[in-house]
N, C-alpha and C positions, 0 to 999 in steps of 0.2 A: 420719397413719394412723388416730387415734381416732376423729379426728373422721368419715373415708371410713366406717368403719366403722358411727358409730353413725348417719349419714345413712343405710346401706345398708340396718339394723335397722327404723328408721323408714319407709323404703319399701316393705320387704320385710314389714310388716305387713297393709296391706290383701289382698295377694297369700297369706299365712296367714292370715290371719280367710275365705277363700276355699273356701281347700282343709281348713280345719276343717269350716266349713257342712255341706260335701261327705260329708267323710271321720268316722270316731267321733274323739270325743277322742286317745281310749287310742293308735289306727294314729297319727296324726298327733305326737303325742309319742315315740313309738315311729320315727318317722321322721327323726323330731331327733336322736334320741338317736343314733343311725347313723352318719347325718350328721355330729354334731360328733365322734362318734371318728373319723370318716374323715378329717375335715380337718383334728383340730388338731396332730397329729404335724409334718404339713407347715408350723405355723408355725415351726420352727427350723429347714425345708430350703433356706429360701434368702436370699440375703445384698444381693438387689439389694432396694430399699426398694418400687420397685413390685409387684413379685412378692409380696413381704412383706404389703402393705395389700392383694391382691388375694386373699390366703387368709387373712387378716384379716375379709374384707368374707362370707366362705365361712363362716367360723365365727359371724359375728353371723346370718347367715341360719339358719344350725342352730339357734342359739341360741333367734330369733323362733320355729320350730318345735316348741320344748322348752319356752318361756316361756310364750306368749301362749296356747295351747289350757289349759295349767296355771291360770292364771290367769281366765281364764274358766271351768272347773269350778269355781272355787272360789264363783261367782257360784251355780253352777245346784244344786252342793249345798248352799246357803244357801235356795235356792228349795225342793229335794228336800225337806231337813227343816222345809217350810213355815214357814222362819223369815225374820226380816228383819238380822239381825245381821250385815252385811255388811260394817260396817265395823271391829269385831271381829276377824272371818276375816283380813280382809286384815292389819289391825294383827298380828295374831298369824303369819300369811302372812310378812311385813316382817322382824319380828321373828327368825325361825329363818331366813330364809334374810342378813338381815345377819349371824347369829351362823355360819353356814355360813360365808359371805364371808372373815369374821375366822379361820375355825377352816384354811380353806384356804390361804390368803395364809403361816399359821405354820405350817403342815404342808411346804405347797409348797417352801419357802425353807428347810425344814430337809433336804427331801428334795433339795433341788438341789445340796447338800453332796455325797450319798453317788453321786446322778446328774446325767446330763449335765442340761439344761433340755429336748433330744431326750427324755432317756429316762423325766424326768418327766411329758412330753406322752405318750407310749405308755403309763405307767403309768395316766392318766386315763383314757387310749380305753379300755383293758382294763379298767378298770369299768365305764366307760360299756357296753361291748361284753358283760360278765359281767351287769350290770344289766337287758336287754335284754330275758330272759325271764319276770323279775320283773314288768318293767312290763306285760308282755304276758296274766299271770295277774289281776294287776287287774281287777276288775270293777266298772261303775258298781253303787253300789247300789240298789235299788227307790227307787219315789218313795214317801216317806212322808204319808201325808194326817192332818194331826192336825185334831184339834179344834181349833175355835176358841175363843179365848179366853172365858168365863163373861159377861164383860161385853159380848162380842158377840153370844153365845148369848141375854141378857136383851135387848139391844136387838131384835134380831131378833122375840123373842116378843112383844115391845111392836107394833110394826109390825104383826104378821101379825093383831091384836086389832083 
C-alpha cells in the first residue's frame, strides 16, 4: 500500500508542478490543505485493503499539493531576498518539519488512547480545516532588491574604467 502510494506521489508531481505554474502558490497549497482533510478521515472507513491503498494514493496526491508548491517557495523566497542560501533554507526546511514528524508520531499515539484512530483522523482535518483561513491571509512578500555585494560593486567600477 506504501509503496502505491508513494509511486502515486511521484506521478502526481508533474501534474502539481502544472497546476502551481497556473495557479499562485498560496490557492494551490490552500487546495491541498482541503483535500487532505477531505480524505484522510476516510482512511479508517474501510477494511478491504484496496479500498484502503486507493484513499491512500488520495491522500499522497493532497499531500503533493501541500508539499511541492511549499517547497518551491522556499526556492523563490531565497531568490526574493536576493539571496543564494538555498541550501540553508532547505537544511533548516528538513530540520522543523523532521522535528514536526517526531513531535506528531508522539502526539498521535498518545491521542489514539483517548480516540478512535477515526477520531484522530477528524481531529487533523479540523485543523487542517480551521488552518485554512490562516493560509488564505498569507501574503507573498515584495521582492526585495538589495545591493550587491562591495566587492561586486568595486569590480563593476573597475570595468565600467
Amino acid at each position: 500500500m506504501f509503496t502505491a502510494a508513494a509511486i502515486t506521489y511521484g506521478l502526481s508531481a508533474p501534474f502539481v508542478g502544472r497546476v502551481s505554474a497556473r495557479l499562485p502558490f498560496k490557492r494551490v497549497i490552500v487546495l491541498g490543505t482541503i483535500a487532505m482533510a477531505s480524505t484522510l478521515p476516510f482512511l479508517s472507513a474501510f477494511k478491504e485493503v484496496s479500498l484502503a491503498c486507493l484513499v491512500l494514493c488520495l491522500v499522497s496526491i493532497s499531500f503533493a499539493f501541500l508539499l511541492n508548491p511549499a517547497s518551491a517557495e522556499l526556492g523563490d523566497a531565497v531568490d526574493r531576498a536576493g539571496m543564494s542560501c538555498y541550501s540553508a533554507v532547505y537544511a533548516l526546511y528538513n530540520i522543523v518539519y523532521s522535528l514536526g514528524m517526531l513531535a506528531t508520531t508522539a502526539l498521535s499515539s498518545t491521542a489514539v488512547r483517548f480516540l478512535s484512530f477515526w477520531g484522530v483522523l477528524l481531529a487533523v482535518s479540523a485543523v487542517l480545516i480551521l488552518s485554512t483561513p490562516l493560509l488564505m491571509l498569507v501574503d507573498s512578500p515584495p521582492a526585495v532588491v538589495s545591493e550587491p555585494p562591495v566587492a561586486q560593486q568595486q569590480e563593476a567600477g573597475r570595468n565600467a574604467t
